[in-house]
Structure formats: C-alpha cells, structure tokens
C-alpha positions as CSV (number, residue, x, y, z in Angstrom):
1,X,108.1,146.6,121.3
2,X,107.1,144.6,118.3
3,X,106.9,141.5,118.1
4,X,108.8,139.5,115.4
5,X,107.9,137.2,113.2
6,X,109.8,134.0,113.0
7,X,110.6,132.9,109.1
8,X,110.3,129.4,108.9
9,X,107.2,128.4,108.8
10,X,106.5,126.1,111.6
11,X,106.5,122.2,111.5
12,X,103.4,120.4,112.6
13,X,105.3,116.6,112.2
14,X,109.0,116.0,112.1
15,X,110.3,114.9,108.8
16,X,112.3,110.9,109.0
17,X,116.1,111.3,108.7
18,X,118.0,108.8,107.3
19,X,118.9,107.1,110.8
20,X,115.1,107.0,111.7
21,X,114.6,104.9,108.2
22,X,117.3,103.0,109.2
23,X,116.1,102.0,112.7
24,X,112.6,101.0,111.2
25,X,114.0,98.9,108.9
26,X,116.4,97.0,111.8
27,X,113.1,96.9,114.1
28,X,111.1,95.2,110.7
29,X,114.0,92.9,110.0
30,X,114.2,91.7,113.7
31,X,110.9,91.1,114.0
32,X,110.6,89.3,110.8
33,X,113.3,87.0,111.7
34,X,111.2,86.3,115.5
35,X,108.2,85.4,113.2
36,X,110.0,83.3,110.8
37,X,112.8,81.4,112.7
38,X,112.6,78.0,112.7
39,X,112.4,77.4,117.1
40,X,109.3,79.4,116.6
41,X,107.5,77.7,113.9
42,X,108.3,74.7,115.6
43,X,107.1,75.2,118.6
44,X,104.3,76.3,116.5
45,X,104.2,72.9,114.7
46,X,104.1,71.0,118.3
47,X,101.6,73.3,119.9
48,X,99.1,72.7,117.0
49,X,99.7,69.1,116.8
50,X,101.2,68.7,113.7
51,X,104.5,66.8,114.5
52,X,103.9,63.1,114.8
53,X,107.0,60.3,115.6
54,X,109.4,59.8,113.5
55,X,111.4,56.8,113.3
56,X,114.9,57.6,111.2
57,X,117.2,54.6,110.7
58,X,120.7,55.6,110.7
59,X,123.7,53.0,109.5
60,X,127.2,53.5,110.5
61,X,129.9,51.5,108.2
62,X,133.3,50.8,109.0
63,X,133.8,52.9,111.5
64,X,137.3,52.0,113.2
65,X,136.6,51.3,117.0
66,X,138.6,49.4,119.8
67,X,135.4,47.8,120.9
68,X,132.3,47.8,118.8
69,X,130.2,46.0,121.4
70,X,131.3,48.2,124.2
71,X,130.1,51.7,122.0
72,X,126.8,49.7,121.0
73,X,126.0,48.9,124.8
74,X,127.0,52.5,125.8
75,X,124.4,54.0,122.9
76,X,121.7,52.0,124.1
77,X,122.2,52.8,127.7
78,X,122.5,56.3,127.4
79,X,118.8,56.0,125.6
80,X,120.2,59.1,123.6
81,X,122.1,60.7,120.9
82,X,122.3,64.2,119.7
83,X,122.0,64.1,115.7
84,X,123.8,66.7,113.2
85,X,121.6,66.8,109.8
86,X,123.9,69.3,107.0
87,X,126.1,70.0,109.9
88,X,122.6,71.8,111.1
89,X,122.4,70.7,115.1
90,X,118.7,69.0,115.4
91,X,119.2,68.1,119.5
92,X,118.5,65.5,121.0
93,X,116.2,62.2,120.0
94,X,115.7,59.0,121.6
95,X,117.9,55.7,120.8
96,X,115.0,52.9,120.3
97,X,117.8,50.2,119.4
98,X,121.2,49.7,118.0
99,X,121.4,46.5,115.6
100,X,125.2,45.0,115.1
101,X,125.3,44.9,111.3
102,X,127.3,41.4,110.3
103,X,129.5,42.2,106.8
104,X,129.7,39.5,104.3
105,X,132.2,38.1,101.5
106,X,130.9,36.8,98.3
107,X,133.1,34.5,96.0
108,X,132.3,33.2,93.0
109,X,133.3,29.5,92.3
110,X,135.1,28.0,89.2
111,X,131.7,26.3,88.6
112,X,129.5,29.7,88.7
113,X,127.7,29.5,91.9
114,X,128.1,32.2,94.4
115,X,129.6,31.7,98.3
116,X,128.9,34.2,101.1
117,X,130.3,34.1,105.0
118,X,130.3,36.4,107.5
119,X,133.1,38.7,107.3
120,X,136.0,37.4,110.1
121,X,138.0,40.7,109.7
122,X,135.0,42.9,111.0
123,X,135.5,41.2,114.8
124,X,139.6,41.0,114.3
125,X,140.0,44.4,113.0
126,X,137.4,46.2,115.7
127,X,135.5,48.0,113.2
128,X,131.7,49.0,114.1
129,X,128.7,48.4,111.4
130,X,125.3,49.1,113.1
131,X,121.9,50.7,112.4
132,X,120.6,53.3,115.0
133,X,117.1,53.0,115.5
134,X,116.4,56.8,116.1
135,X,112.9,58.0,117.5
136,X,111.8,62.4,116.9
137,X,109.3,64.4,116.3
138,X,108.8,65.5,112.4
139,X,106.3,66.8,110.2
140,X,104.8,65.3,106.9
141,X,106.0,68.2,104.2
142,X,105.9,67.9,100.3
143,X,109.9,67.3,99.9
144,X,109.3,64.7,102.5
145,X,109.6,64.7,106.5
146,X,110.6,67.9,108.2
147,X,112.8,66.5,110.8
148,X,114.9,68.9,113.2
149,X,113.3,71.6,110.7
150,X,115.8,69.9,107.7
151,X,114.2,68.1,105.2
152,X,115.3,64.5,105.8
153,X,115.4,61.7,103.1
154,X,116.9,58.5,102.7
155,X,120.5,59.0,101.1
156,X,121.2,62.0,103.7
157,X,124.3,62.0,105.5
158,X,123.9,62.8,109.1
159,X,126.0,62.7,112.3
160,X,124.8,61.0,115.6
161,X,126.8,61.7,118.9
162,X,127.1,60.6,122.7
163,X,128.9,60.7,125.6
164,X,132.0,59.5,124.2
165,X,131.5,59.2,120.4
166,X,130.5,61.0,117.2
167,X,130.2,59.0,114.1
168,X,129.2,60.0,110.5
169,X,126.2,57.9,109.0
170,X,123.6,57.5,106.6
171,X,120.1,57.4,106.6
172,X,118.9,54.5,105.4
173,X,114.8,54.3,106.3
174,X,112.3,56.8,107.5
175,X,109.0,55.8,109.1
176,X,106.4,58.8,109.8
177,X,104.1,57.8,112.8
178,X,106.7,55.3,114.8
179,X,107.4,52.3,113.7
C-alpha cells in the first residue's frame, strides 16, 4: 500500500482566534487595574513612608439635632468617625476633638456701631454647629493632600459618620504633618 500524502501543509504554531485575543486582552486589563488601583498604591504609599498625618478640620452648620451636646460627647467617645470625600468612602480616621461652634447676631445701631451676642436660638432650637478635629494619613501631591486617595482641599464637602449619626460638612483647614 501507498502511503498518502496529507494536503495541508502542517502547522508548526497555532494561529490566535478571536477568543484567544479576547482573553489576552481581559488578562492585560485585569492586571492593569491590580497595578493601578488605588488600595495598592496606597499601601504602596504607606510601605515606602510617604504618608505623613493629616489633620482635616471638618465644620458641621445647622444641623437639626435633639441634643447637640449629647452627639458631641458621643463623637468624642467613640474616638472615630468614618469620612465620605465625593461620596468616595475613605474609612475610618481618628476624632482628635469636637469644638461646639457658638453662632452670633450682628445688629447695626441707629448711631453706626455694630452689636454681636451669642445666638439664643442655637441652644432653644437644638441645632449642632461644631468643628471635627479629624486625624489620617495623606500624602503631599501637586493639587494638594492626597487624603483617602481624593484630593482634599479646603471648600470640599465631605460626610463624617458614627454610631448613630451621619452629617454633611465642610472642610475648613488642612494641616500636613499633625497639628
């Protein structure tokens, strides 16, 4: 018998389908988001020493609450709060000190000088004006501190919540290096 010859020519490789290229390009993608998420690079950031304390202030206004005093004492005790920067969860920093903020009136009398007094309605009306004194971990960057991997500056609004609150605020002073 003879033998026959096969005609295709044979294959040394096999050629990429369209599903292969596909594949390659999930497996690139998925590990270009491992290198480049921000957990990574900042754990990155801590491990080389490059996040120093951060002192953020934080001032809630007018925030309606049955007992201000009670929600102050709570904060401070709990030593805590979670913090929301661009509705962006940051975790967890450290409460250094809640401050009561007073309000004030100012009146101008008939004879041009001005007046101010403490504001009676604040205690009546149980409304809560105070500056968390927030402690974290950032980095120095050239927009400004790096904080919870969001670029914090004065102005930004950010939420802080505990136990039993969460409360919309602004951030009023930022302090690399504690404070």
């Amino acid at each position: 018998m003879a033998a026959q010859s096969d005609p295709t020519p044979a294959r040394d490789g096999r050629a990429w389908s369209v599903v292969d290229l596909g594949a390659a390009a999930a497996v690139g993608l998925a590990l270009a988001g491992v290198i480049w998420s921000p957990k990574l690079s900042g754990a990155v950031a801590s491990a080389t020493g490059a996040l120093i304390p951060v002192t953020v202030l934080v001032d809630v206004r007018g925030v309606a609450v049955a007992d201000p005093a009670a929600l102050i004492q709570a904060a401070q005790q709990e030593g805590k709060v979670a913090i929301v920067i661009r509705n962006q969860p940051h975790g967890s920093v450290a409460v250094k000190q809640v401050v009561p903020l007073q309000r004030k009136l100012v009146a101008v009398q008939p004879n041009g000088s001005v007046v101010s007094a403490v504001d009676p309605n604040q205690t009546t009306l149980g409304t809560l004006d105070a500056r968390f004194v927030l402690q974290g971990q950032g980095r120095r960057s050239g927009g400004g501190v790096v904080f919870g991997n969001q670029n914090l500056k004065i102005g930004a609004p950010v939420e802080i919540e505990g136990e039993q609150y969460r409360i919309g605020g602004t951030v009023t002073g930022l302090q690399l290096g504690g404070r």
